[in-house]
N, C-alpha and C positions, 0 to 999 in steps of 0.2 A: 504493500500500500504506500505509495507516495506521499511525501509531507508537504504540505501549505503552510507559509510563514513559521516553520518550525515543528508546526502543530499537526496529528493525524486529521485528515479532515476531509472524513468519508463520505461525509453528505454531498459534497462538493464535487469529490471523486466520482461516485455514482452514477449523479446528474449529467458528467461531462462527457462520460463513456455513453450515456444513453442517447445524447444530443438535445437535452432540455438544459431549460433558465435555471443556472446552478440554483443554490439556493445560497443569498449572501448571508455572513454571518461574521462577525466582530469576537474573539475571545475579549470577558470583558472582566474585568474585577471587580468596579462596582460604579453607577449611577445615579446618582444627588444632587441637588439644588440644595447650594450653597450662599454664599458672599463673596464675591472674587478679592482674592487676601495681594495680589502679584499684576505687576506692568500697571499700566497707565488705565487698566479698568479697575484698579482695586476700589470696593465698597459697593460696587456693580452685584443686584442678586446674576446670580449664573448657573446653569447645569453645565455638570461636568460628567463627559465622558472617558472615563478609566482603563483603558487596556493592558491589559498584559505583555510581558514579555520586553526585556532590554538589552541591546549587545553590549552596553558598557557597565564598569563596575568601578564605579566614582567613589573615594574612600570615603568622602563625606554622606554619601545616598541617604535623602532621608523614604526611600518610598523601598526596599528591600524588598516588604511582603507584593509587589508588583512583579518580581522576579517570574515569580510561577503562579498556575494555578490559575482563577477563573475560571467560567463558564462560556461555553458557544452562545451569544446570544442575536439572534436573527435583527436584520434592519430593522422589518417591521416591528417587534417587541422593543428594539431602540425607541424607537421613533414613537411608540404609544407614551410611554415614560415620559418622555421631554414633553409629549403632548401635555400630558397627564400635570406635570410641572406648571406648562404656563409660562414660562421664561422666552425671551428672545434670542438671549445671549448664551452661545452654546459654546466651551472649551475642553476640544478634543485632546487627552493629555495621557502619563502612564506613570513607569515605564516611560517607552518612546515610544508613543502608537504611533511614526512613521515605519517602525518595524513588520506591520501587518500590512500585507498587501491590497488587501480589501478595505483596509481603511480610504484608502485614495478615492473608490466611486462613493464611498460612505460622506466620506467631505461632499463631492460635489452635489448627493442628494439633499445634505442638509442644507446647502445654498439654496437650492431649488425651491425646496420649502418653506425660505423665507429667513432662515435663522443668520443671524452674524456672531462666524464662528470663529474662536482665537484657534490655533494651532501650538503648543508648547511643546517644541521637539528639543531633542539632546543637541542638536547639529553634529550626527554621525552620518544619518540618514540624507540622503539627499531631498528636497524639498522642490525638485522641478518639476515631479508628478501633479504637486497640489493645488486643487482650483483657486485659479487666481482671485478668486472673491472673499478666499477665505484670510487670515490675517493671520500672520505666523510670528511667535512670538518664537524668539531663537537664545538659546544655551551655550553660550561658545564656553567650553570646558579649560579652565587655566590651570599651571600644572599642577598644583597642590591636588587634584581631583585623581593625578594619576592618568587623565585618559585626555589630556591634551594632544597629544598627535594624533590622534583618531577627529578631531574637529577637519570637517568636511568643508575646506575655503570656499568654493563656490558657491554655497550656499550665501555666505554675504552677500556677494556681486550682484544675488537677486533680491536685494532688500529693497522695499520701497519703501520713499520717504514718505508716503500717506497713509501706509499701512503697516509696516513691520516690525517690530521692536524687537533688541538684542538684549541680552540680558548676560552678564559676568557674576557667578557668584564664587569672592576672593574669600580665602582662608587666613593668608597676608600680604606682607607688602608687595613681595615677588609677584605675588597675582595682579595685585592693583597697576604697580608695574610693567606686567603682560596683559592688562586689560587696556591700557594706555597705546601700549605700542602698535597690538592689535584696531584700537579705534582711530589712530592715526594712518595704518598702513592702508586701511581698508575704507580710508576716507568715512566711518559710519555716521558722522556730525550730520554728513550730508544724505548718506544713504537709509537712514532708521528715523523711525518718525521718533523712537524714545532708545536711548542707551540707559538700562538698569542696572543697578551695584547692589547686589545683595549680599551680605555676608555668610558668611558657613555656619549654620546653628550651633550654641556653644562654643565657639571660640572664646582663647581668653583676651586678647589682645584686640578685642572688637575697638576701644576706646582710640586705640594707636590707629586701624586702619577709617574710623571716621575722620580723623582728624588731617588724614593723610588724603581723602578724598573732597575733605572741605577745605582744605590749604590748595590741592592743587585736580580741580575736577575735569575731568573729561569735559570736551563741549558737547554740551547734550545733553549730558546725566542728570538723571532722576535717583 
């Protein structure tokens, strides 16, 4: 039996030997209607969609139990949920859900339907798949995470300044340092609607790299 996104994914299989409309399906960990806490919509109610499954292993990860596990959960049953919610604002997130393949027409039907969806990827995945309507909010990985050469440059080059926002989350200076260089090399003043600095949870030195991002701030940063 052949794997999809990683994943045994026999309904899929079935369908495609038979010549009918697979059946589409999300592994999903879990879907809520929240308060968006991150980027330039925090305070915003929002549902979020949770996927499974991540190629990187970021020492700081605060999302672990996204590693594994989930359930197959059909569009349609997606799609009743968010209904069922009431929300506009939909943030497709994990993990990396750029990792599922099927997540990609999943975007575009949520467009379709009217919703305005944030995209929060790792930036390992490449992001040229995703409908353009959608708004990606990008993770550029600095080294303290471990998984800094695994950040996908391309991805920048397609950031739009009316849509996209990058986001650096520094553990210390070195990071803030390689968030700096990064936003200079890559021009992001001009190419991101918002460059974010979020710190690493628990850190003990948070007071040094505030001080360090209010003495000398990226242009841009929120």
């Amino acid at each position: 039996m052949p794997f999809v996104d990683g994943f045994q994914h026999s309904r899929y299989y079935v369908a495609r030997i038979r010549g009918q409309k697979p059946l589409m399906d999300l592994r999903v960990i879990e879907i809520f209607l929240s308060i968006q806490g991150e980027s330039s919509h925090a305070g915003r109610p929002c549902s979020f969609v949770r996927l499974t499954g991540c190629p990187m292993r970021c020492v700081w990860c605060d999302s672990e139990y996204t590693f594994y596990g989930g359930e197959h959960v059909s569009f349609e049953d997606i799609f009743a949920k968010l209904d069922e919610f009431g929300c506009n604002l939909v943030e497709v997130t994990g993990g990396e859900p750029l990792a599922q393949k099927a997540v990609f027409p999943f975007i575009t039907e949520l467009c379709d339907r009217g919703y305005e969806v944030l995209i929060e990827t790792g930036g390992y995945v490449s992001t040229e798949e995703v409908d353009p309507r959608a708004s990606i909010i990008l993770d550029v990985k600095c080294p303290a995470s471990g998984e800094s050469s695994r950040n996908h440059w391309p991805n920048l080059e397609r950031l739009r300044p009316d849509k996209d926002e990058v986001k650096f989350v520094v553990a210390d200076l070195d990071d803030w340092q390689f968030a700096n260089e990064i936003v200079a090399k890559y021009d992001l003043a001009a190419r991101a609607k918002e460059i974010l600095i979020s710190p690493v949870h628990g850190v003990r030195n948070l007071a040094e790299i505030a001080e360090a991002v209010s003495l000398q701030p990226c242009e841009g940063t929120t």
